[in-house]
ZAMIKE-863968 format. One record per residue (C-alpha): residue number from 0; x negated, y, z negated. Coordinates in nm, 2 decimals, padded with zeros to 4 digits. Each point is the difference from the previous one (the first is absolute). Example, Ala and Ser with C-alpha at 12.3 -4.5 7.8 and 13.67 -1.06 7.14 Angstrom:
0|-01.23|-00.45|-00.78
1|-00.14|00.34|00.07
//
This chain:
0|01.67|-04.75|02.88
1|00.16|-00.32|00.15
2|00.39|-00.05|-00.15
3|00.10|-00.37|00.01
4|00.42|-00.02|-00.07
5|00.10|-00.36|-00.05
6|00.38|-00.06|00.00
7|00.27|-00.22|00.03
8|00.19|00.16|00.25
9|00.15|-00.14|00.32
10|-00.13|00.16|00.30
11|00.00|-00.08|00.37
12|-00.23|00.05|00.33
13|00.18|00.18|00.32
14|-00.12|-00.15|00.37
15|-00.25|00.31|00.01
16|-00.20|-00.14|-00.31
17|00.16|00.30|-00.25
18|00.10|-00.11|-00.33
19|00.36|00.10|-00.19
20|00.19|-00.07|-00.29
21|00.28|00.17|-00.19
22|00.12|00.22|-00.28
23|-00.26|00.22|-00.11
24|-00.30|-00.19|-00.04
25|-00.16|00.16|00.37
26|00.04|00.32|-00.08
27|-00.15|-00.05|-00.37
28|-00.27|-00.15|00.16
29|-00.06|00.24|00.20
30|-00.05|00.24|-00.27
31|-00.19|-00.14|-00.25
32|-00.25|-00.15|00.28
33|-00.04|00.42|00.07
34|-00.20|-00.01|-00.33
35|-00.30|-00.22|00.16
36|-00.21|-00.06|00.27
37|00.14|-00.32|00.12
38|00.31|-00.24|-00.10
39|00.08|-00.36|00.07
40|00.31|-00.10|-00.12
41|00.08|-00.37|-00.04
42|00.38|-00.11|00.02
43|00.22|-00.33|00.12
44|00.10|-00.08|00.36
45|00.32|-00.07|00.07
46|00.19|00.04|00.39
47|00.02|00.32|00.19
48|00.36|00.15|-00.09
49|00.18|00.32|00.12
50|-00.11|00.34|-00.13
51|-00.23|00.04|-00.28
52|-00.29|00.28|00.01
53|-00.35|-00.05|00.05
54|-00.24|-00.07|-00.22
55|-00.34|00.29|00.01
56|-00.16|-00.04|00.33
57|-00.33|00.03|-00.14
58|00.05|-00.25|-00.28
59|-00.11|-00.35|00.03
60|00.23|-00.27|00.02
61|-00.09|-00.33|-00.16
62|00.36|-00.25|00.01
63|00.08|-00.30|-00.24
64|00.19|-00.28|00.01
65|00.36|00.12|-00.14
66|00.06|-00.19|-00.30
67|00.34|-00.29|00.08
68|00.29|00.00|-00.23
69|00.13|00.27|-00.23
70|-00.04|-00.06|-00.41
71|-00.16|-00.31|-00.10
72|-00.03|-00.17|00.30
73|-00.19|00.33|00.11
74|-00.22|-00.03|-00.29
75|-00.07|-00.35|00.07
76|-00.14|00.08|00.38
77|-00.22|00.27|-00.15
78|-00.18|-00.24|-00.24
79|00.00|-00.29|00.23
80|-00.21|00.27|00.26
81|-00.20|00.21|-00.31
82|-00.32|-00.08|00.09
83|00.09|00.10|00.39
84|00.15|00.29|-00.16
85|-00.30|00.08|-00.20
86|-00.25|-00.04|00.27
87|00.18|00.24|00.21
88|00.06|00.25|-00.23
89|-00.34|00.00|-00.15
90|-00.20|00.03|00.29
91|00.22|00.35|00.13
92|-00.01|00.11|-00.41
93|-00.35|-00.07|00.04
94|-00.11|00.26|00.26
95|00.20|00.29|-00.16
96|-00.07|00.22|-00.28
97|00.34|00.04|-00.14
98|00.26|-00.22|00.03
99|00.38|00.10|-00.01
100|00.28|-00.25|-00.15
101|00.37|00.10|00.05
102|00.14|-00.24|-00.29
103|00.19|-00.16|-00.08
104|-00.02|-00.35|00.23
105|-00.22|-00.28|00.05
106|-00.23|00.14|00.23
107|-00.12|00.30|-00.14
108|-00.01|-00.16|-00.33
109|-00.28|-00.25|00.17
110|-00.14|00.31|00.14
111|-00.01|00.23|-00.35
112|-00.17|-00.32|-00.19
113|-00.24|-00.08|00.37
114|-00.12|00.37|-00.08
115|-00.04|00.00|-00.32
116|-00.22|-00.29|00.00
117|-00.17|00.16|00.25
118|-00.05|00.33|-00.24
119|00.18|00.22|00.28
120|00.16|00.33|-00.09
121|00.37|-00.06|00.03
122|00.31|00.15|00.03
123|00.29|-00.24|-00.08
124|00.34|00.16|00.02
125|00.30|-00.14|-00.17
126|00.32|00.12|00.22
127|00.27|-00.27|-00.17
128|00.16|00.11|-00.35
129|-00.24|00.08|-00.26
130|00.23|-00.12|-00.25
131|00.19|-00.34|-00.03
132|00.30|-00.09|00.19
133|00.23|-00.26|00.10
134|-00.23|-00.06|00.29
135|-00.30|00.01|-00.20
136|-00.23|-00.36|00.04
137|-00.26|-00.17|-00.13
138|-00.21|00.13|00.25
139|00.09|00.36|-00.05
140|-00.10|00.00|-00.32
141|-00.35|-00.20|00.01
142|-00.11|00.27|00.25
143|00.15|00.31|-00.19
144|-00.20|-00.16|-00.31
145|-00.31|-00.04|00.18
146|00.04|00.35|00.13
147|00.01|00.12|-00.36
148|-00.28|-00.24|-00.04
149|-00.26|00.12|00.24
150|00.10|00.37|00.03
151|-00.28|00.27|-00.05
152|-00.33|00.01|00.11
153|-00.05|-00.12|00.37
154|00.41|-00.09|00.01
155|00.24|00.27|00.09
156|00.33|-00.14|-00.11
157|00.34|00.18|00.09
158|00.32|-00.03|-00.08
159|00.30|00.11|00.27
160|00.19|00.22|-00.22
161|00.12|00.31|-00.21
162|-00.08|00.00|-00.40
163|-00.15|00.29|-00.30
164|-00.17|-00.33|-00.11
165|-00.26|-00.19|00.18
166|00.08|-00.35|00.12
167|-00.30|-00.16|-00.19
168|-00.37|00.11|-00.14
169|-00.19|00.14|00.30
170|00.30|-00.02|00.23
171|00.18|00.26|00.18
172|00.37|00.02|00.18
173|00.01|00.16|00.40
174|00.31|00.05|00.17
175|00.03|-00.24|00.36
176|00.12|00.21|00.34
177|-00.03|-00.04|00.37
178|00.08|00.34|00.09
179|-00.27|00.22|00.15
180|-00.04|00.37|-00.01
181|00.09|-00.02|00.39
182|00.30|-00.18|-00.06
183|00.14|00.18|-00.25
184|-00.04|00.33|00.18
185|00.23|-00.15|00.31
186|00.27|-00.16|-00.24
187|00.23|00.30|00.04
188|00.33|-00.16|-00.10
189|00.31|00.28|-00.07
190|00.04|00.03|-00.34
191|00.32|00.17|00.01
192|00.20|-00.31|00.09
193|00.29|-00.11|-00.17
194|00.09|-00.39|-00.05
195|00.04|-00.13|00.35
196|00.37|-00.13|00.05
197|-00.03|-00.32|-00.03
198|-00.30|00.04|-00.24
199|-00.34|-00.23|00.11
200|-00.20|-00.16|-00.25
201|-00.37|-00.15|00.07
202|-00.22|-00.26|-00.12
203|-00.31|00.00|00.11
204|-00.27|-00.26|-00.09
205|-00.09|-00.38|00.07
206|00.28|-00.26|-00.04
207|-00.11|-00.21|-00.27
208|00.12|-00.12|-00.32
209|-00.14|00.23|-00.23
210|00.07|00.31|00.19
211|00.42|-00.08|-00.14
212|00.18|00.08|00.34
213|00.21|-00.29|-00.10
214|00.11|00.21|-00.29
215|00.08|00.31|00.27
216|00.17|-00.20|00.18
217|00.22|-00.16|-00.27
218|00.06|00.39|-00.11
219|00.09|00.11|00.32
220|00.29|-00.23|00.01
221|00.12|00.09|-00.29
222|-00.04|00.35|00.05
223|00.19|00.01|00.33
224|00.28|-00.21|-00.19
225|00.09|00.29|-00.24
226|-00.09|00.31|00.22
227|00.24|00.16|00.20
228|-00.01|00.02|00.38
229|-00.19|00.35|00.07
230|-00.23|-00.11|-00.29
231|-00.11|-00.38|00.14
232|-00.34|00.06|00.09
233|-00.24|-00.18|00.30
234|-00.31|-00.23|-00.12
235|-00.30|00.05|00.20
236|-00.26|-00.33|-00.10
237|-00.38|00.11|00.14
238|-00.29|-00.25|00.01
239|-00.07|-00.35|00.00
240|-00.12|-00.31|-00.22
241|00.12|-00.38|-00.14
242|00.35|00.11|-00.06
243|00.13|00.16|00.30
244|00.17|-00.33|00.12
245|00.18|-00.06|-00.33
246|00.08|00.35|-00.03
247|00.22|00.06|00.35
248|00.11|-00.33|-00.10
249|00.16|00.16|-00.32
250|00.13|00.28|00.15
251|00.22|-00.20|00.21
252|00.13|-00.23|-00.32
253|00.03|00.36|-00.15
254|00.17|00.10|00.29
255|-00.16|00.36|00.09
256|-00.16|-00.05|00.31
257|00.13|00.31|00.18
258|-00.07|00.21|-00.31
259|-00.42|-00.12|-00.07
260|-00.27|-00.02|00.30
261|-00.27|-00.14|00.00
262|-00.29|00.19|00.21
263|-00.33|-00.18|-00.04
264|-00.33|00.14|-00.05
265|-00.04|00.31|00.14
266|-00.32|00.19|00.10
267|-00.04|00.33|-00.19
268|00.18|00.25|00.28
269|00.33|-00.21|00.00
270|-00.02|-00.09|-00.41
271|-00.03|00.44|00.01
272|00.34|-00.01|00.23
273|00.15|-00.21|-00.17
274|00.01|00.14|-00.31
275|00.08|00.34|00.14
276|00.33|-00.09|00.02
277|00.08|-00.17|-00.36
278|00.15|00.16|-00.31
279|-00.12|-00.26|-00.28
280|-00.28|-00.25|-00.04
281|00.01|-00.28|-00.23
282|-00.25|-00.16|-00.15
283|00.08|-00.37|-00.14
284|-00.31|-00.14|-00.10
285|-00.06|-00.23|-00.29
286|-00.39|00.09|-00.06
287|-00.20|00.29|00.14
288|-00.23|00.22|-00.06
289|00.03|00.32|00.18
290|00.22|-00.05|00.28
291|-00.11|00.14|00.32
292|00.33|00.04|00.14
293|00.15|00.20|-00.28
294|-00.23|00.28|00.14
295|00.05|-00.11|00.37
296|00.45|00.10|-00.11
297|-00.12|00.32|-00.22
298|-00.24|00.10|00.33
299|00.29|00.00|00.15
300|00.27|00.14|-00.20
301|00.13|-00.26|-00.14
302|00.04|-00.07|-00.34
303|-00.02|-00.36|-00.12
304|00.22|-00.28|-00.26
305|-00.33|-00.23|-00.09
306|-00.04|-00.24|-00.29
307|-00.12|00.09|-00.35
308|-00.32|-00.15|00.13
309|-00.38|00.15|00.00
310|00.01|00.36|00.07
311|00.35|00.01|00.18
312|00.15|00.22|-00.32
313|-00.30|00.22|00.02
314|00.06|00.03|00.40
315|00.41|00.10|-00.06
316|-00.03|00.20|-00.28
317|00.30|00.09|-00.24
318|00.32|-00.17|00.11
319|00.06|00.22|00.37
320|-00.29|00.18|00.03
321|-00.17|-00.20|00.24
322|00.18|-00.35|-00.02
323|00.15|-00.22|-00.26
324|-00.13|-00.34|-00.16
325|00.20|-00.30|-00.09
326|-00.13|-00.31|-00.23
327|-00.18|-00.29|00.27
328|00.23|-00.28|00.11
329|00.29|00.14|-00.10
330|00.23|00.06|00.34
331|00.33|00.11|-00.24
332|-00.21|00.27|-00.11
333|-00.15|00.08|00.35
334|00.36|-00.02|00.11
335|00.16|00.25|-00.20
336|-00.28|00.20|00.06
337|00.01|00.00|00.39
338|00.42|00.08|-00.11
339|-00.11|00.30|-00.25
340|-00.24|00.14|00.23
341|00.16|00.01|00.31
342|00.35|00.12|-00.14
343|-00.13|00.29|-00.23
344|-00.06|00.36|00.10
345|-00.32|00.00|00.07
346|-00.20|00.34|00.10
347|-00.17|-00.23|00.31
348|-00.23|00.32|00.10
349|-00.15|00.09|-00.28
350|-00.06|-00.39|-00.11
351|-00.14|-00.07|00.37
352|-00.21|00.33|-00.05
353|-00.15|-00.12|-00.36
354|-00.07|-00.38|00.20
355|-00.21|00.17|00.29
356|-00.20|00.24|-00.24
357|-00.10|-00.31|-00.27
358|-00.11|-00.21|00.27
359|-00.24|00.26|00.15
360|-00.26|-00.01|-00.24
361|-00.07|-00.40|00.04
362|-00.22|-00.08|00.29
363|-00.21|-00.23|00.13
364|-00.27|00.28|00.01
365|00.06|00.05|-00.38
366|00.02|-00.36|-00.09
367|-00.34|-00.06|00.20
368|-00.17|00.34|-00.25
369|00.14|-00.16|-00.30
370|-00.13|-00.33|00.10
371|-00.37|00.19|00.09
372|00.04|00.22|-00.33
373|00.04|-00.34|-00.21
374|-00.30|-00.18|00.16
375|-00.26|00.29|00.00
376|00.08|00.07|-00.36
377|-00.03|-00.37|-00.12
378|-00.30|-00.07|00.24
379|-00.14|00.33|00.00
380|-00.10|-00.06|00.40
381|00.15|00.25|00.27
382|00.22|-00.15|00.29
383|00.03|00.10|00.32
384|00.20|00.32|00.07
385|00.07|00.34|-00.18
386|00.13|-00.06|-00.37
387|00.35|00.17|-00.02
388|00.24|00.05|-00.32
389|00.13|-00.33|-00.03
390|00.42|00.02|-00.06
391|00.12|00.03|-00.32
//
């Protein structure tokens, strides 16, 4: 069977003709185009930048014009070009026999509503937060309705998420990683570490408004105001995105620069090293779903301060056990958390120990067999490769 993924992400050609991009989107790829024959994935160009990983060798490649502007003048390009959008989309939708949205975006939303004109099997995929926040749009929540809308039958519609209770008729949560089997098996971090002197927080994740490293980095300055000298912790910033300008910009008004770094994006190996070497991950965002790099800390010992938002309080646990949530948008309550945490005796080991062991049991292999056990329930077809317990 031929997989056709259509997505919004950014993703760039290197001088020997291979494709990358960022985050985890390759290596998801990757995995769910090991459940058919053949996989075309179509994404938006933008210009070759450092690191990144590769997209599947074997998959086919089909670029877009990247969409100008951000908000509503970003909207505004995408209708102006629809019908170039639609052309290109529909002819790669065409050839395939299921088609593969990661929502939400523009983009894939074209591509879920190309395919279902087109009576395709699909898998759409929600990864923002299933439920409203303060970052919630309009658009967000047209496509979550017509997700609700057209779920069942050909439509395999997914929420990224934790819950007892379905998100919707017909719909069903699945957890988002990027971690393989492989990986996890040469993470080896030592979980018998103590806080480091100082003690190193990370953020890891794409600098944009939404992911709230404004908030972190309002936090952290208030944080280092009140703690005392052996407790003033190091800010390590990992990735990329809109923000990164403004954001070193603020750290100077803020007046931290020798206590926060910022490292880039970083290709799986050094995001691995760099972690290794961290205490405490915190997670600022203002929507998400399942975060990805909740289980990248956890993989690697280290427990996480996230938001109250999506499936972050599911992730952490009871207060301590693996992390600790504060409200969204709040960097008072982030900062006395960061104070709390880092000045209270805190059994390091054995939290580190009950990280690594959670995270184990979410990878991309088991994402893919939930994904496969899904689809050849609802379809009733087999895909390609040996149907395993999906995780649970």
């Amino acid at each position: 069977m031929n997989l056709c993924v259509v997505s919004f992400k950014e993703c760039w050609q290197s001088t020997d003709g291979r494709w990358f991009s960022s985050g985890g989107f390759p290596l998801q790829m990757a995995a769910i185009a090991s459940l058919f024959d053949r996989a075309t994935v179509v994404v938006t160009r933008r210009p070759p930048m450092e690191g990144g990983i590769a997209l599947p060798e074997d998959a086919c490649v089909v670029p877009l014009l990247r969409p100008q502007g951000y908000g509503w003048r970003r909207t505004l390009f995408v209708v102006a070009l629809l019908p170039y959008y639609i052309l290109r989309i529909g002819n790669e939708v065409a050839r395939a026999d299921v088609v593969h949205t990661p929502l939400p975006g523009d983009i894939p939303l074209i591509g879920m509503l190309v395919a279902v004109l087109f009576r395709k099997r699909v898998i759409a995929r929600y990864g923002g937060s299933w439920q409203n926040t303060s970052q919630t749009t309009t658009m967000n929540r047209i496509t979550r309705a017509l997700m609700k809308v057209l779920a069942g039958g050909h439509n395999v519609m997914l929420a990224t998420g934790t819950s007892s209770d379905a998100p919707a008729p017909q719909m069903h949560w699945v957890f988002a990683t990027s971690l393989t089997e492989k990986e996890l098996e040469s993470i080896q971090p030592n979980l018998r570490n103590g806080l480091h002197t100082p003690p190193e927080l990370v953020y890891v994740g794409r600098l944009s408004p939404e992911k709230g490293v404004e908030v972190l980095l309002r936090a952290f300055r208030q944080a280092l105001d009140v703690l005392p000298d052996e407790h003033r912790p190091n800010l390590t910033v990992v990735g990329d995105g809109p923000q990164r300008r403004y954001l070193e910009k603020l750290v100077s008004a803020l007046q931290c620069e020798e206590r926060v770094r910022f490292r880039g994006q970083l290709d799986r190996r050094e995001l691995s090293v760099e972690l290794e070497g961290k205490d405490l991950a915190v997670l600022p965002s203002l929507t998400e779903g399942f975060a990805k790099a909740s289980l990248e800390a956890l993989a690697h010992g280290l427990p996480i301060i996230a938001t109250n938002v999506g499936s972050a309080a599911a992730i952490a646990g009871k207060p301590g056990e693996r992390g600790w949530i504060v409200p969204p948008g709040d960097p008072d309550a982030l900062a006395r958390a960061l104070v709390e945490v880092l000045t209270d005796c805190v059994d390091w080991g054995t939290l580190r120990r009950r990280c690594y062991a959670y995270a184990r049991q979410f990878t991309l292999e088991a994402w893919a067999q939930e994904i496969r056990f899904l689809s050849e329930d609802q379809w009733g077809i087999s895909l390609k490769g040996p149907r395993d317990t999906p995780c649970t």
